[in-house]
C-alpha positions as a printed NumPy array, in Angstrom:
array([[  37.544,   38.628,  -81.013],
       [  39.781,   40.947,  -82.507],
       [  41.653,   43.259,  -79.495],
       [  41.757,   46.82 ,  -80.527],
       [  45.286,   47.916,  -81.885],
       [  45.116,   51.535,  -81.658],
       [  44.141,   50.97 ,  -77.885],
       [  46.981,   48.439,  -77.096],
       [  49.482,   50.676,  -79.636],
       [  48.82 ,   53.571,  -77.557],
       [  48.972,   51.672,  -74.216],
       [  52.378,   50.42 ,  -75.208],
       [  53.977,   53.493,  -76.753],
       [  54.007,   52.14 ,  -80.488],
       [  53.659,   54.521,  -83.342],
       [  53.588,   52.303,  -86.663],
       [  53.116,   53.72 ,  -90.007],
       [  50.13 ,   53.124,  -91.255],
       [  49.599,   52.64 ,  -95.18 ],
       [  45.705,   52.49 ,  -96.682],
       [  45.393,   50.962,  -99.869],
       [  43.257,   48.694, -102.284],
       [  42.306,   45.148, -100.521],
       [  45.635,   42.365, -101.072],
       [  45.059,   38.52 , -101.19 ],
       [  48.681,   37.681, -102.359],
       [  52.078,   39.075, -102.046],
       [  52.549,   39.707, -105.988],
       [  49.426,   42.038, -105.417],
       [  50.84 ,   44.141, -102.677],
       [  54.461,   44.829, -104.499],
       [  52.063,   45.351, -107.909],
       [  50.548,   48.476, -105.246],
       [  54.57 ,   49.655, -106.14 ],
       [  53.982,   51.681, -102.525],
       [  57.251,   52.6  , -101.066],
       [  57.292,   51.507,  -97.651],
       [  59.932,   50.822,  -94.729],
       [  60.226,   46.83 ,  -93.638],
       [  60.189,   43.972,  -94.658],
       [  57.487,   42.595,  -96.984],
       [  56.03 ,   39.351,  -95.476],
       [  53.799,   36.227,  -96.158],
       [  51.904,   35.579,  -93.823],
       [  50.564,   31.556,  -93.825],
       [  48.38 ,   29.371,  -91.459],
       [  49.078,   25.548,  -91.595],
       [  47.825,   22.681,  -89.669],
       [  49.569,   19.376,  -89.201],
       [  47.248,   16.624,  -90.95 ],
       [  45.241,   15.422,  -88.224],
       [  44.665,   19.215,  -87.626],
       [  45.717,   19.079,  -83.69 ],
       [  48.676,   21.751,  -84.009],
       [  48.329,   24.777,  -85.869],
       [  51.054,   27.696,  -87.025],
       [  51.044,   30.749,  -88.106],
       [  53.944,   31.17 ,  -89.97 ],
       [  55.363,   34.829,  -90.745],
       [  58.502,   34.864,  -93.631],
       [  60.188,   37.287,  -95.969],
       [  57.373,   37.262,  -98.918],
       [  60.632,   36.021, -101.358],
       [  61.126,   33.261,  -99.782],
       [  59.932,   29.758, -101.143],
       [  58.204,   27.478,  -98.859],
       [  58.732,   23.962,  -98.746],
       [  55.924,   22.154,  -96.294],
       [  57.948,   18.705,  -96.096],
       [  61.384,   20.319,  -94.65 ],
       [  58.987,   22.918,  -92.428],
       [  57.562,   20.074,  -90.994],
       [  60.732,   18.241,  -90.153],
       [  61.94 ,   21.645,  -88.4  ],
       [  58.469,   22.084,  -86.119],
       [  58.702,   18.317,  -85.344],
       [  55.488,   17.453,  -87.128],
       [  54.533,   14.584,  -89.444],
       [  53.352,   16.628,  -92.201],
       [  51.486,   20.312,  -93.181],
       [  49.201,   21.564,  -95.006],
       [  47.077,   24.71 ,  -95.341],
       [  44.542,   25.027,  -93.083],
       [  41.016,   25.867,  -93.97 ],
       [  38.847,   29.208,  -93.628],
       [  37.053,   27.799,  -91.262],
       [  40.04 ,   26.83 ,  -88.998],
       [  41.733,   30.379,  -89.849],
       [  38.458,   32.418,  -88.598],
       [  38.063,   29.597,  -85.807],
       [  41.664,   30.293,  -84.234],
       [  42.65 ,   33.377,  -85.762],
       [  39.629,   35.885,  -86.513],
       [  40.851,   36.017,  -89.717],
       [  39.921,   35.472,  -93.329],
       [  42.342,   34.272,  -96.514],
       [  44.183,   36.844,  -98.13 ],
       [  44.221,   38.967,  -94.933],
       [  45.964,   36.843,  -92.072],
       [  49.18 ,   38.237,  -90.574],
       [  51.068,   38.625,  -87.487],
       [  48.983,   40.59 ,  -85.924],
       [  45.982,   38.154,  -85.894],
       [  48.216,   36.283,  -83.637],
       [  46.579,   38.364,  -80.533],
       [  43.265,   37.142,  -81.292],
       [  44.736,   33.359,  -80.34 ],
       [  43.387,   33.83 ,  -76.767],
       [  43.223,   30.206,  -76.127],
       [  47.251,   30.235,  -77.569],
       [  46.105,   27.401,  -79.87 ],
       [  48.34 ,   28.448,  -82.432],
       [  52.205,   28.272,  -82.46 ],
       [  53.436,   31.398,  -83.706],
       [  56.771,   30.684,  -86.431],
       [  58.684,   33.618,  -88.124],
       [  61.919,   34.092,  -89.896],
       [  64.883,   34.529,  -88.839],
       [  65.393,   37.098,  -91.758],
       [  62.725,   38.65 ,  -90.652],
       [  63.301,   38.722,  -86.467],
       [  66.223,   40.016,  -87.504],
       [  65.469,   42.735,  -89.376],
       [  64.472,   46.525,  -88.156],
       [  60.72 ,   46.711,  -89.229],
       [  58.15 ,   44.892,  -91.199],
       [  54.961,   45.073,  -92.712],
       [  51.935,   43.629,  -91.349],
       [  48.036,   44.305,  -92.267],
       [  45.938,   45.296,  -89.508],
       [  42.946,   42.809,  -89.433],
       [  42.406,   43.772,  -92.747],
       [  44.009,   43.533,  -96.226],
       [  43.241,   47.489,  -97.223],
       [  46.343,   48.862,  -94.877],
       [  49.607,   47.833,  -94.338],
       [  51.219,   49.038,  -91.172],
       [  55.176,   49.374,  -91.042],
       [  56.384,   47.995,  -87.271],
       [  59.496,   48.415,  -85.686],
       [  60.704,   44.726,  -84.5  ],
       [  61.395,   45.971,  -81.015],
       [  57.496,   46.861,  -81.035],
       [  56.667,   43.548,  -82.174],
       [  58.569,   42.106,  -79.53 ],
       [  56.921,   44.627,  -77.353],
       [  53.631,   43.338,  -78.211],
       [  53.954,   40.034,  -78.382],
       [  55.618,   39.845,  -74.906],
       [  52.715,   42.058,  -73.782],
       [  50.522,   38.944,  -75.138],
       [  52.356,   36.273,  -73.525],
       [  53.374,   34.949,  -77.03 ],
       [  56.192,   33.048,  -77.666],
       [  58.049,   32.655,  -80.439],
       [  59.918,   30.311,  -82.189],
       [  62.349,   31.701,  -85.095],
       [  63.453,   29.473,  -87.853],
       [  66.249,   29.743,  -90.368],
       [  64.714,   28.769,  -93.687],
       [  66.783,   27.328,  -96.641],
       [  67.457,   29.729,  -99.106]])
């Protein structure tokens, strides 16, 4: 079950911008939109290690490359791979092409380890869809702190190569 984000926004004091647009599925579509917004663009991808009993949700800078053997070396897994729809609406609410960090709050059961750049945690604001691929809202990183520690979430922030 998806929690509802202008409820928690408004209970928390956070004011993203909000962006409507065509629906997304991959990160060359959404700079194609050529929509000039604040943050940083991300991709947004949910693995599983292979006998499928740890899953991530891993949040990077949508220019950087992703290499699944040295990932799995840094989260202390044997291997990764992608995991399926199934898996993704399972643990996440989510479907392909519209996952982000924001479906992180629907991991009530905190089944999912939650990964992001360091690029990004470092960074003043960055783009996230809003359960769906037709908006992109702008957040403020000190919000997404906000709301993740409102969550309970932890996070674990990882310097990928470049």
């Amino acid at each position: 079950m998806q929690p509802d984000l202008a409820a928690l926004f408004s209970r928390l004091g956070i004011c993203p911008v909000r962006h409507e647009h065509e629906a997304v599925f991959t990160c060359e579509a959404a700079a194609a939109l050529d929509i000039a917004m604040d943050g940083l663009p991300t991709k947004n991808l949910f693995l599983k290690d292979r006998k499928g009993r740890r899953h991530f949700l891993v949040v990077m800078h949508d220019a950087q490359r992703l290499d699944l053997k040295w990932l799995a070396g840094a989260l202390d897994t044997d291997s990764l791979s992608f995991a399926s729809a199934e898996r993704l609406d399972r643990h996440l609410a989510s479907t392909p092409g519209s996952v982000s960090l924001l479906d992180i709050l629907c991991d009530r059961a905190q089944a999912v380890e939650l990964v992001i750049d360091a690029t990004l945690w470092q960074g003043e604001a960055l783009q996230c869809h809003p359960y769906t691929n037709t908006a992109t809202l702008v957040m403020a990183l000190a919000d997404v702190r906000r709301l993740l520690d409102d969550a309970g979430r932890s996070v674990r922030v990882i310097e990928f190569p470049a």
